[in-house]
N, C-alpha and C positions, 0 to 999 in steps of 0.2 A: 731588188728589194733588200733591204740591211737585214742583217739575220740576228744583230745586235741590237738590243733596245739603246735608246739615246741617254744619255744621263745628264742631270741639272746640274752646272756647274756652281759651285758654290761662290759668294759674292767675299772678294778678300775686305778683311775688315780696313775701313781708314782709321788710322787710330791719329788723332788728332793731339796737336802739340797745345799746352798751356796758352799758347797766342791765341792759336785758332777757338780756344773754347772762347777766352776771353773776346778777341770778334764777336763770335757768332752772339752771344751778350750784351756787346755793344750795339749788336742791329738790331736787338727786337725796338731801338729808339724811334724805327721806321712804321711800328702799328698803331691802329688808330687813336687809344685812347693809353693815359699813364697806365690804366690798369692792366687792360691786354700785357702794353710792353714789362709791368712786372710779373703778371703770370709767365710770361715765356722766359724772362729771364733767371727767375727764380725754377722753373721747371728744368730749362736746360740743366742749370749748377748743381740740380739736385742729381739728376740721370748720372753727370759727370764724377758727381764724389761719393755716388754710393753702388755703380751696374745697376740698380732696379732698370726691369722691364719698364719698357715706358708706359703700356698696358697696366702695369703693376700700379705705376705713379698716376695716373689719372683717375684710378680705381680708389683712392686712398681717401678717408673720410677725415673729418675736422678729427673727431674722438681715435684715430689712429695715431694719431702725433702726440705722445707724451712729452713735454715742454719740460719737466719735473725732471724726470727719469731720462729724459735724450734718448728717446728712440724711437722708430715709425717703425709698428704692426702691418704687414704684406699680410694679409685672409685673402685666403685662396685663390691662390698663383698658382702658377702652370703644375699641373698636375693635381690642383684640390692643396697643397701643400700650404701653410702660412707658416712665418719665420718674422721675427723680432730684430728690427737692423737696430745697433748702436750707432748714434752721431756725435760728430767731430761738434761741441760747442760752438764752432761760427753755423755749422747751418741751423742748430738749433735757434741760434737767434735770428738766421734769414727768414723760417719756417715763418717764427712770430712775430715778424714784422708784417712776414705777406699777408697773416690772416689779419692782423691787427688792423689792417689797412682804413683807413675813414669813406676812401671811395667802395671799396668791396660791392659788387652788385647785389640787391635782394631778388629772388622770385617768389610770385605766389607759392611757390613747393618749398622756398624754402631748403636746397637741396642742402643734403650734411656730407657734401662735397669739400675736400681741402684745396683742388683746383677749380676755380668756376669761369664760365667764358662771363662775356661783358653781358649778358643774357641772365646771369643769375642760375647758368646751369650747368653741369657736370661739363667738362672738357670732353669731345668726343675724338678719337682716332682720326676719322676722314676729317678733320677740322687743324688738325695737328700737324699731320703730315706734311700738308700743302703751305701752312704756315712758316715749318720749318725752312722748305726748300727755300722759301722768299726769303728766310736769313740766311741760308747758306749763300745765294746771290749775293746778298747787302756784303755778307763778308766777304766776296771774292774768294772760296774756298771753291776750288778747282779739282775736278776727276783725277787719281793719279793712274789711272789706266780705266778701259770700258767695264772691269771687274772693281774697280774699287773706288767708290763713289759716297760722300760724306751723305752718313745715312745716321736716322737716332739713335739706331740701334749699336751702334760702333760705338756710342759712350761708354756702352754695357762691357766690350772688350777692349775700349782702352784703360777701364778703370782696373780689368781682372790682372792688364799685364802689367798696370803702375804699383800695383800691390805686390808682384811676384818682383818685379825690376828691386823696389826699395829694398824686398828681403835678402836678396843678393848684394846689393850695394854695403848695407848696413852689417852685413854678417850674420843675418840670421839662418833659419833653415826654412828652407825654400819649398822644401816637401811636407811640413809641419805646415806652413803656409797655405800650401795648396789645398791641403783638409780644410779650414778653416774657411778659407774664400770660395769654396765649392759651397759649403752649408750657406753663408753671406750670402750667395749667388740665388739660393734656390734651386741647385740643381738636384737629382736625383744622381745621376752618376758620374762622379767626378772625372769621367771620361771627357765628357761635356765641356768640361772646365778648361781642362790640358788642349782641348783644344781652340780655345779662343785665345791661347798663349803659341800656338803652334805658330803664327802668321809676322811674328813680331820677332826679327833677327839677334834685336838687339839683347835680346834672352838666349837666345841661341850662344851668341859672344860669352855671357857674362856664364852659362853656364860651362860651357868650354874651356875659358879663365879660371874658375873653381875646381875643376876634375885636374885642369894641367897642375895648379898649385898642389892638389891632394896627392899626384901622380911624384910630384918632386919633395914628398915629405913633409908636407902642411899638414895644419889641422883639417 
């Protein structure tokens, strides 16, 4: 008998390279109709350049996206919490292209959904998922061990570690950063945060790079 309870292993993030986002983009050209394939392609880019929850992004109403002001309203995210993301000017104008769209489906309801399937109605989770795998396929994007497996959720922590990498790159301060993309994130405890950066080496490097410089008399 184990006298030990078992523990879940945690799944390592794939954090995916500029190619591969841009693939998996180029495959939604494989679903049924143009409008499906711009739902999914504008949904991916959006997951990629902001970490929302994907949960978050399918939740998100027309009246959430400020076109004016550049930014999309998260009401009540994980934990009851909503937060105000600022956007980069091109997706503001992807946003409003996709809504603008002439095909856009209607329903009797009418939903005040900013993503809608080809049905005219809210994009749902189990509808999502299984769509995505079919572009992970299309793109030939490959397990890089039975723990790390291109999941949507991985946008969420590839986008937390392109944000901490640039701070470093650029010379800013990395720790100033991390406050900031903690709140961006949604999270409650920036513990949270540190560690969707934990998985990613190449932070590890550039942090190591910065201490040895500080260590030989840097700023």
């Amino acid at each position: 008998m184990d006298l030990l309870p078992g523990q879940n292993r945690r799944a390592t993030p794939y954090l995916y390279s500029e190619e591969e986002i841009t693939a998996l983009i180029a495959a939604a050209e494989i679903l049924s109709t143009s409008y499906r394939t711009a739902t999914y392609r504008t949904l991916i880019a959006l997951l990629a350049v902001t970490g929302m929850r994907v949960g978050e992004a399918i939740s998100l109403d027309r009246a959430d996206f400020d076109a004016i002001n550049g930014t999309l309203t998260i009401r009540n995210g994980k934990f009851g919490k909503s937060r105000e993301l600022p956007l980069h000017p091109s997706t503001v104008t992807a946003l409003g292209e996709y809504l603008r769209r002439g095909d856009r489906p209607c329903s009797p309801l009418k939903s005040p959904a900013l993503f809608v399937s080809t049905a005219g109605t809210r994009l749902l989770y189990t509808n999502v998922q299984p769509t995505f795998h079919q572009l992970v396929c299309q793109a030939g994007l490959k397990p890089r061990s039975a723990l790390c497996r291109p999941r949507l959720h991985d946008m969420r922590h590839g986008f937390a570690v392109s944000t901490i990498r640039d701070s470093y790159r650029n010379g800013g301060d990395p720790r100033a950063r991390l406050a900031l993309l903690s709140t961006y994130l949604g999270h409650v405890d920036p513990g949270k945060t540190y560690w969707y950066l934990s998985a990613a080496p190449e932070l590890l490097q550039l942090a190591g790079e910065r201490l040895e410089h500080h260590l030989e008399g840097g700023p």
